[in-house]
C-alpha positions in Angstrom: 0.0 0.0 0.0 1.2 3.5 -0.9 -0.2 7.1 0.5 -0.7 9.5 -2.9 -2.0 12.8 -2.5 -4.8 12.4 -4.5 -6.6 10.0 -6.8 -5.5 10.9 -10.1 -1.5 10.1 -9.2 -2.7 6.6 -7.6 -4.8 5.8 -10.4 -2.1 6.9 -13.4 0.8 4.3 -11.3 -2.1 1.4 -11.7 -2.7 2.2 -15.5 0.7 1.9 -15.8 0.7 -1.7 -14.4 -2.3 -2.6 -16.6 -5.1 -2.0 -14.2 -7.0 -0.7 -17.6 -10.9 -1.6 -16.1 -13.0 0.2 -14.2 -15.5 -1.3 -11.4 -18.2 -0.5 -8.9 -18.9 -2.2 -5.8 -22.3 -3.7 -5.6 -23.4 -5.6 -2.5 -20.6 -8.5 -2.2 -20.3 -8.1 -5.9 -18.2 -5.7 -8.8 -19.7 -4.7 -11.4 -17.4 -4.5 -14.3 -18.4 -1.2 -15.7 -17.2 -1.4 -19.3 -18.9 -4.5 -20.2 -21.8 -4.3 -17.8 -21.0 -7.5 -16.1 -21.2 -8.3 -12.3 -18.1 -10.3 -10.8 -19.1 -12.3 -7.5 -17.0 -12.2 -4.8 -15.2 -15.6 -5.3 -13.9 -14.3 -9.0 -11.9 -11.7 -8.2 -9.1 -10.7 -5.6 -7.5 -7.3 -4.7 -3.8 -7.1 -5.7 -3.4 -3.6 -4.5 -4.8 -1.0 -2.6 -3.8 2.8 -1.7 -4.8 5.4 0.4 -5.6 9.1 -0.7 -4.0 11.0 2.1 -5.6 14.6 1.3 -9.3 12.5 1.7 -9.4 12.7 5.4 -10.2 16.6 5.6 -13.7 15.4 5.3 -14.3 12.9 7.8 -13.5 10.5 5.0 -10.9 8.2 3.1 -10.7 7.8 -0.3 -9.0 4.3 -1.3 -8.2 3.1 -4.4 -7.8 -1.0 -4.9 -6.3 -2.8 -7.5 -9.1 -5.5 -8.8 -7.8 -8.9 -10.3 -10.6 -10.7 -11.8 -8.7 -14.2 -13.5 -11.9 -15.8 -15.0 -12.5 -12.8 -17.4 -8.9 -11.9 -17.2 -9.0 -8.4 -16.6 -7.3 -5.9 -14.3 -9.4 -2.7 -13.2 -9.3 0.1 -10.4 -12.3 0.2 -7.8 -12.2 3.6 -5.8 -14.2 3.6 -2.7 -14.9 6.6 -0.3 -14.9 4.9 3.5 -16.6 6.8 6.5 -13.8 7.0 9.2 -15.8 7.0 12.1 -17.7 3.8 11.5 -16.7 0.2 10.2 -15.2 1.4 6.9 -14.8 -0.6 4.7 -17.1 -3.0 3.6 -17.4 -6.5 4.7 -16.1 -8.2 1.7 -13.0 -6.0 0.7 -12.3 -7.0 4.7 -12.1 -10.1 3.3 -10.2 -10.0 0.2 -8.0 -7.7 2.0 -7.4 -10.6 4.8 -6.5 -13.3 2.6 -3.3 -11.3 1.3 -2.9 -10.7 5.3 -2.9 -7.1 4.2 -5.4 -5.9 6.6 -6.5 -6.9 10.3 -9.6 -5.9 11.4 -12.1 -3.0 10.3 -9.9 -0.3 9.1 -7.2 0.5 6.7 -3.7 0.3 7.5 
């Protein structure tokens, strides 16, 4: 995980690395904007994710993932705002983000 000052930087460095896709978080699934096709939960994994440090003014983070989806092989960016003062993040990036051992617990590290 890397701290960028805003969205734009973090999002250029995963173009660069082929994160070309864009998604949307719906319930425990993605939805693969492009092609207008949900991804469940058990078809993709996060490869990276990055914090935007000049988010927090507001009461709230702004953190970009890097989203690996193997079956349809693609590579796309979800950015998701999360609400510092309650659980964050949702329930199943806590998970994705556990089975790298990248995260413990409810919020971002």
């Amino acid at each position: 995980m890397n701290d960028y000052a805003n969205a734009p930087d973090a999002v250029s460095e995963l173009h660069k690395k082929g994160f070309s896709n864009d998604f949307q978080l719906s319930g425990n699934d993605l939805l693969w904007i492009q092609e207008s096709i949900s991804i469940r939960a058990g078809e993709f994994s996060i490869l990276e994710y990055h914090k935007i440090t000049r988010a927090k003014y507001n009461r709230n983070e702004l953190v970009v993932f890097g989203i690996l989806a193997p079956y349809h092989n693609i590579k796309g960016i979800l950015i998701k705002h999360i609400k510092s003062d309650s659980d964050g993040i949702p329930p199943v990036l806590i998970k994705k983000l556990n089975e790298l051992g990248i995260l413990t617990g409810t919020g971002t590290n």
